[in-house]
C-alpha positions in Angstrom: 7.0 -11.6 23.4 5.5 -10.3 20.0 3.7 -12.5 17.8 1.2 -12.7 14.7 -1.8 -12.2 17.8 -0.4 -9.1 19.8 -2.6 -6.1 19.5 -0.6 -3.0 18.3 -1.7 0.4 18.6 -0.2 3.2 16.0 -1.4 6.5 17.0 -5.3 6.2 17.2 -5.7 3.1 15.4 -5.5 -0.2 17.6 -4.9 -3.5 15.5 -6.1 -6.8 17.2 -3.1 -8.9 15.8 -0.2 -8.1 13.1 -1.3 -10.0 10.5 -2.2 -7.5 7.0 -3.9 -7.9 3.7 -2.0 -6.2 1.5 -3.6 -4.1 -1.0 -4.1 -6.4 -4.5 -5.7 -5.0 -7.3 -9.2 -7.0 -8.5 -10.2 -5.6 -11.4 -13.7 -5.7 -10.5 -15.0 -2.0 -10.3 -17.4 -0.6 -12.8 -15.9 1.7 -16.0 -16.5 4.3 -13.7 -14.6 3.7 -10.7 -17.4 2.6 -8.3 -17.0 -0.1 -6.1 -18.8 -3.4 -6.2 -21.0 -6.4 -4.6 -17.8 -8.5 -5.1 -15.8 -6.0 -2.9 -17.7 -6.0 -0.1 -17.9 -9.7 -0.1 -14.2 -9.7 -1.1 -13.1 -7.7 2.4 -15.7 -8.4 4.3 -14.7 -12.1 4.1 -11.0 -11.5 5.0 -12.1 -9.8 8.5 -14.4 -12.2 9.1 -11.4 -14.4 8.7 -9.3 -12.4 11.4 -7.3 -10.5 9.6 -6.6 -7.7 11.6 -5.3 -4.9 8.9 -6.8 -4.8 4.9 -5.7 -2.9 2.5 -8.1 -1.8 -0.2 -6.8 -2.2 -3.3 -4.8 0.8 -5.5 -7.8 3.3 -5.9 -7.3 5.6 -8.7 -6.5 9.9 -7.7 -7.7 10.0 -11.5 -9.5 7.9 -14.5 -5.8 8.7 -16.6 -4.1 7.2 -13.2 -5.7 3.9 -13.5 -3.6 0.7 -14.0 -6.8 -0.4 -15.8 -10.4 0.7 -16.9 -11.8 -1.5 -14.0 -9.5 0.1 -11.1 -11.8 1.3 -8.1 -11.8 5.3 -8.2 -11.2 7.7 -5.6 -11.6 10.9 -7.9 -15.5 11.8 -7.4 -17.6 12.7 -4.2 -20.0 9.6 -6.3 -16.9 7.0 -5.2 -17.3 7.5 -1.7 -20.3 5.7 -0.5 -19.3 2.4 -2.3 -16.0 3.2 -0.4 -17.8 3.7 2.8 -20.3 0.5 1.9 -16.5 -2.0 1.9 -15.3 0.0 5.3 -18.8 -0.8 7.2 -18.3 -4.3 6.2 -14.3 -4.5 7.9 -15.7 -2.4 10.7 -18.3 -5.1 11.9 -15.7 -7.7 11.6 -13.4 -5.9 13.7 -10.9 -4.9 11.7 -9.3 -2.1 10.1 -9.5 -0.8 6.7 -6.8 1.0 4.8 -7.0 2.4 1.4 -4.3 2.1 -0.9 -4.6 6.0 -3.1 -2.4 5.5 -6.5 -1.3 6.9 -9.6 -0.9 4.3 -12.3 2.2 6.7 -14.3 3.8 5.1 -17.4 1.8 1.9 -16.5 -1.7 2.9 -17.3 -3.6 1.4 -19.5 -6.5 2.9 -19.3 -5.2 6.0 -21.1 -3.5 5.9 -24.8 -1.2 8.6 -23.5 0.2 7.7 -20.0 1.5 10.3 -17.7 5.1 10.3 -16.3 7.6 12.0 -15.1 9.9 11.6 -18.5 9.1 10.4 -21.2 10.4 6.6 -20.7 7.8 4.1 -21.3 7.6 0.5 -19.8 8.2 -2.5 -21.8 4.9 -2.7 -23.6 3.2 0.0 -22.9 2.8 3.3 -24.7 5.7 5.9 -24.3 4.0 8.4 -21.9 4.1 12.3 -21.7 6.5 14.1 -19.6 4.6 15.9 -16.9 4.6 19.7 -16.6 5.0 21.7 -13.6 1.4 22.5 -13.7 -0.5 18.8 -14.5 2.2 18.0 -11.3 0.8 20.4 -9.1 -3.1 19.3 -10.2 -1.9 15.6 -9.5 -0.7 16.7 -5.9 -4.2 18.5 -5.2 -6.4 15.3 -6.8 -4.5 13.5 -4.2 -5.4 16.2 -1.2 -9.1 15.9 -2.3 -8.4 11.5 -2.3 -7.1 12.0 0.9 -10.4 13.4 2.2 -12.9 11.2 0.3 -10.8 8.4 2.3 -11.9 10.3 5.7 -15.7 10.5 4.4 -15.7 6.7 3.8 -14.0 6.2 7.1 -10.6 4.7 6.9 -8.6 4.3 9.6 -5.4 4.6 7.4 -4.5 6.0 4.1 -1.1 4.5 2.4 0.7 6.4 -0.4 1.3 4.1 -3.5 5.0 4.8 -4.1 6.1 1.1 -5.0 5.8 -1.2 -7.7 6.9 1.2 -10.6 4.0 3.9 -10.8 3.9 7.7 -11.0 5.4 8.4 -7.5 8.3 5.6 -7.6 8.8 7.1 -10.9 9.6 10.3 -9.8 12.4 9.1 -7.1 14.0 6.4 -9.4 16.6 7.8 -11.0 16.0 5.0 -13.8 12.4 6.7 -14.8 13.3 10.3 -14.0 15.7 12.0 -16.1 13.9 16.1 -15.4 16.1 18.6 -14.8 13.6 21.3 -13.4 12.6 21.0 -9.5 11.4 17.7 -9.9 14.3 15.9 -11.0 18.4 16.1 -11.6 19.0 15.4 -8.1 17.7 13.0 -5.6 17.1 15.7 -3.4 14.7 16.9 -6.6 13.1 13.2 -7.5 12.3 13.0 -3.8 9.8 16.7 -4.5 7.4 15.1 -5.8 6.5 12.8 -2.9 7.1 14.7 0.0 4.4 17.5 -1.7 2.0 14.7 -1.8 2.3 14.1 1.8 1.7 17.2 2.9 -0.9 17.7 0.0 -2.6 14.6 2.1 -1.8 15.8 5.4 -3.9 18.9 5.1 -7.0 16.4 5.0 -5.4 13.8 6.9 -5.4 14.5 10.8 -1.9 13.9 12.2 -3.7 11.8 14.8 -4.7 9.5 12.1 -1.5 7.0 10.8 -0.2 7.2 6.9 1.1 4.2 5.5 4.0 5.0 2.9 4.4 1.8 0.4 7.4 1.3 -1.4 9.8 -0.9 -3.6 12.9 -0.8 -1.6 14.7 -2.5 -4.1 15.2 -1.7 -7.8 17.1 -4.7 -8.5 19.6 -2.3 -10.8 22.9 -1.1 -9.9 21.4 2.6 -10.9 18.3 2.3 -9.2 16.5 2.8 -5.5 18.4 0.4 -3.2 17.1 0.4 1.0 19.9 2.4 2.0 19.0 4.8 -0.2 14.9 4.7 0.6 15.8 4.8 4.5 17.4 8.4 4.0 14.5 9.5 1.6 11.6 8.6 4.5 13.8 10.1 6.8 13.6 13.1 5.0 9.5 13.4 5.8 8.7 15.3 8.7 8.7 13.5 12.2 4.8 11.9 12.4 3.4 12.7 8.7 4.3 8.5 7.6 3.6 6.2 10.5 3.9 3.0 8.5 6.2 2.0 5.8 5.1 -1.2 3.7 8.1 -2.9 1.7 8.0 -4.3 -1.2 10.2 -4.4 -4.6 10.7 -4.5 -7.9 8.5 -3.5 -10.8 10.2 -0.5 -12.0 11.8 -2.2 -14.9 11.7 -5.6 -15.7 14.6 -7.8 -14.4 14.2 -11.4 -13.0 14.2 -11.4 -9.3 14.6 -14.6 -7.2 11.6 -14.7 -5.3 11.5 -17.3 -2.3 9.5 -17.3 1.2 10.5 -13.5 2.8 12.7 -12.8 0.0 12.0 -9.4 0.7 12.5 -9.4 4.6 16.4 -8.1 4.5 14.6 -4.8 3.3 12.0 -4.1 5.7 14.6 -4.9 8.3 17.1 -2.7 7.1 14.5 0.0 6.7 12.8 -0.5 10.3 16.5 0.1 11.5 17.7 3.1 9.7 14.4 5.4 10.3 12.7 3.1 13.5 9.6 3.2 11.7 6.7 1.1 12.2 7.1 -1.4 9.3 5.3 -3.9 7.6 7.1 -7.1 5.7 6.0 -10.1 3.8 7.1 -11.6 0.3 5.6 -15.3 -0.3 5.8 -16.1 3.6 2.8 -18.8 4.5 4.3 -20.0 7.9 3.3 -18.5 11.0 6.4 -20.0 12.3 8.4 -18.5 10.1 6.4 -14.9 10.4 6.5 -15.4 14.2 10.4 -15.2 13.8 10.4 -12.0 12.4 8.2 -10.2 14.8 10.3 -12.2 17.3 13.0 -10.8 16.1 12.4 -7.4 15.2 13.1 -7.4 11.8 9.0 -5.8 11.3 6.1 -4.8 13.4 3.7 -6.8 10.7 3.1 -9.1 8.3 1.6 -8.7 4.6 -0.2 -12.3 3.5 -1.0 -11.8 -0.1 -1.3 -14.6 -2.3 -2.5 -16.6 1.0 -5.4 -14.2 1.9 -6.7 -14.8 -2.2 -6.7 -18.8 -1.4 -7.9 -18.9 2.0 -10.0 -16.0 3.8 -9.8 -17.7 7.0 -6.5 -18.7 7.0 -5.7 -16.6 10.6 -8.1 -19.0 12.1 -6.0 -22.0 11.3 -3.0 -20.5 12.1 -4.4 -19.7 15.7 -4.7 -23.3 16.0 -1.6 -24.3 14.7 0.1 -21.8 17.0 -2.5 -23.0 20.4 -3.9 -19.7 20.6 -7.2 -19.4 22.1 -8.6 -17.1 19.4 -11.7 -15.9 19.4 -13.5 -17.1 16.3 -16.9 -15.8 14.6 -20.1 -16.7 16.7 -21.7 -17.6 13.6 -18.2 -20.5 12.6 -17.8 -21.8 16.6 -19.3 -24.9 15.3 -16.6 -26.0 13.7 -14.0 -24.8 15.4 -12.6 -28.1 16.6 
């Protein structure tokens, strides 16, 4: 039976159990995008810990596309060996290292003039400019030449940033996309933008290598991106470009959501079923009980630990003992493992 400690292979990456940092942004990179001491220690800690799957942090196609001035970058050849420095560090702890390539859209604040599909701003921020069909076509390229900084710093995964309200979950949400050119006035046309980046990424990304697709299933608005409505959009990719969809929600507009441990796990099931991807799940879930049951289940393949992994790096060792698994810790912590 599947639990938190079964291995799972997804094309050639093998993960040692199905636990997952989930990429959270840290603020910590230099003005110029480069990574830092801090985020080597930062991941490097979390494999020590045993988690099997991290995911760096939303790293920047562009300086405009950062949430803030202090995102880490993925837009120079110069980002790549502070890139390469973080996935050494996962490697020796026998992990796997993801990273997270974003656009920031309307929610940039590192720019006075934001990017977006329309011009809509978010509460608070700066009403951005309305992309044209040629700044969207040099987006989809910056992330082709993201994708293949991400194989020089050796990744074992890329994932897509298409939740949380930035550029790409702009584009399909009806709410933030009001074009009426190719890239918008239908679904079919708001889903464009998207599927180009994939393959835009899949011309540096190998097909044997797995792409991770995160998104806000939910928009929390009548009008908005609901699961049912996601499930048909991923389906839409071609068969083996995504091999991993992350769920999340929210953050397209502001409206109160009642958050609670696995608020969000109705999603990620009802995804997993409609396309019979691999899928990843979490919202506020601490329990290994409680995550045990969903991979039990089948309502998701893994589980994201977010707010958990910040407080406590080794927090897969104590859940191997709360769950009698003989896992094998660190040479250098055996001391004190009983």
């Amino acid at each position: 039976m599947t639990h938190l400690f079964t291995p799972l292979t997804i094309k050639n990456m093998t993960l040692k159990n199905r636990i997952v940092m989930p990429p959270m942004c840290m603020y910590s990179a230099t003005e110029e995008g480069m990574a830092t001491d801090f985020h080597v220690i930062h991941y490097a800690s979390r494999a020590v810990g045993q988690i099997g799957f991290i995911v760096v942090e939303a790293t920047a196609i562009e300086p405009e596309g950062r949430i803030t001035t202090h995102d880490l970058g993925v837009w120079d050849d110069e980002h790549v060996k502070g890139l390469k420095w973080i996935t050494k560090q996962i490697h020796a702890n026998d992990a796997k290292a993801c990273l997270q390539i974003a656009h920031a859209g309307r929610k940039s604040r590192a720019t006075d003039r934001p990017k977006a599909p329309s011009e809509i701003g978010f509460e608070g921020y700066p009403t951005p400019s309305a992309l044209t069909v040629d700044e969207i076509k040099e987006i989809i390229e910056k992330y082709r030449q993201a994708a293949r900084r991400a194989k020089e710093a050796n990744f074992d995964c890329i994932e897509i940033h298409a939740a949380h309200g930035y550029l790409i979950h702009e584009f399909v949400s009806p709410l933030s996309n009001t074009r009426t050119d190719q890239y918008g006035g239908t679904q079919v046309n708001r889903n464009r933008f998207l599927y180009e980046v994939i393959e835009a990424i899949r011309s540096e990304w190998p097909l044997e290598l797995p792409l991770a697709l995160r998104i806000s299933a939910e928009d929390y608005i009548k009008e908005g991106l609901h699961p049912a409505l996601w499930a048909e959009i991923i389906n839409g990719i071609p068969h083996g470009y995504v091999d991993i969809i992350h769920v999340s929600s929210g953050g397209l507009v502001k409206v109160p959501i009642d958050d609670y441990p696995g608020y969000q796990l109705m999603f990620a099931k009802k995804i997993r079923k409609e396309t019979h991807q691999i899928v990843i799940a979490g919202g506020l879930i601490e329990d290994p009980v409680m995550a045990n049951g969903v991979l039990e289940s089948e309502e998701a393949d893994l589980i994201f630990f977010g707010r958990l992994a910040l407080r406590d790096p080794y927090f897969p060792l104590k859940f191997a003992q709360r769950m009698r698994y003989d896992l094998t810790w660190p040479v250098q912590y055996e001391k004190s493992k009983k």
